[in-house]
N, C-alpha and C positions, 0 to 999 in steps of 0.2 A: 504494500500500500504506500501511496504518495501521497501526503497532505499538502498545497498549495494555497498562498494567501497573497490576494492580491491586495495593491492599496495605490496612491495615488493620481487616481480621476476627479472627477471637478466637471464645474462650469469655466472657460477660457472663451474669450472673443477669438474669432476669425484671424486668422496668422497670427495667432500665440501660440502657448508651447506648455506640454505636459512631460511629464516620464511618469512612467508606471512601474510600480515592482511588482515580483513575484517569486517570495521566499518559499523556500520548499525544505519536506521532512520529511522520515519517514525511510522509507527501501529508495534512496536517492541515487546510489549506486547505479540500479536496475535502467535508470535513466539514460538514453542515448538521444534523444531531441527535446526542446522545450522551443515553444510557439507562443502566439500572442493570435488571438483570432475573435471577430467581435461580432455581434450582432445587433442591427439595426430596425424600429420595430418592422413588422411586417415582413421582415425580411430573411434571408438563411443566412444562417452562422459561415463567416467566411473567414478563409486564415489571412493575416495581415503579415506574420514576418515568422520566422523560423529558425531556428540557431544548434547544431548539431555537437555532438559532444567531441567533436574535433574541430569547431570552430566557423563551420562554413553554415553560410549566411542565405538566406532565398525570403524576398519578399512579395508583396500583391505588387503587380505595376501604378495602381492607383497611389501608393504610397510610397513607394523609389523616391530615392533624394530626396525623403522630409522625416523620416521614420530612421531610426536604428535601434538594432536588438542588440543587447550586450548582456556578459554574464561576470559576475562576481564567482568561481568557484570553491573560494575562502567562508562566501558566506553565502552558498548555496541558492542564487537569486538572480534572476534574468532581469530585465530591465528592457523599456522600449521608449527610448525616447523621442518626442513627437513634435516637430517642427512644420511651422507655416501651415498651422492647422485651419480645416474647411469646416463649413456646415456640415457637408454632407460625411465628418468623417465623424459625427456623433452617432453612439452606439454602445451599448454596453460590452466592455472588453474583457475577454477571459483569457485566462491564461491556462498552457495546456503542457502534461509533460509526456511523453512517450518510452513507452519500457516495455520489453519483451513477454509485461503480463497483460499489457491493456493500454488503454490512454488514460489519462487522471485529467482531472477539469478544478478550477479552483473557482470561488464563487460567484467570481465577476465583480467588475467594478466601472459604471458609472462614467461617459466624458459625454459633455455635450460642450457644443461650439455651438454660439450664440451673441449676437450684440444684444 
């Protein structure tokens, strides 16, 4: 089992800027990718960015050059920080980890872009 907590989201106006975390516990070992993937209402759950346990990087093209995933592995936590942010990128964002017994999902957390 992998516990995941997100934290970080808010209200931001239009080209401001968030980061998000997502500390993780648990079988963290078993881990070999952690994501960031959100959904919007009405909408399906889409992956935003991705981050493999050797480092390599893959995001949505709607989010290229404004978005970056990074990881802490001293203190077991990814990170997405979010740049020249849009309306349309409000959406509640989960965080996701991947391991050889399943996917884990952490609660989600909350960004709306707004004047």
């Amino acid at each position: 089992q992998v516990q995941l907590v997100e934290s970080g989201g808010g209200l931001v106006q239009p080209g401001g800027s968030l980061r998000l975390s997502c500390a993780a516990s648990g079988s963290i070992f078993n881990i070999y990718a952690m994501g960031w993937y959100r959904q919007a209402p009405g909408k399906q759950r889409e992956s935003v960015a991705i981050i493999t346990s050797g480092g390599t990087t893959n995001y949505a093209d709607s989010v290229k050059g404004r978005f970056t995933i990074s990881r802490d592995n001293a203190k077991n936590t990814v990170y997405l920080q979010m740049n020249s942010l849009k309306p349309e990128d409000t959406a509640v964002y989960y965080c996701n980890a991947a391991t050889v017994h399943g996917g884990f999902w952490g609660q989600g957390t909350q960004v709306t872009v707004s004047s």
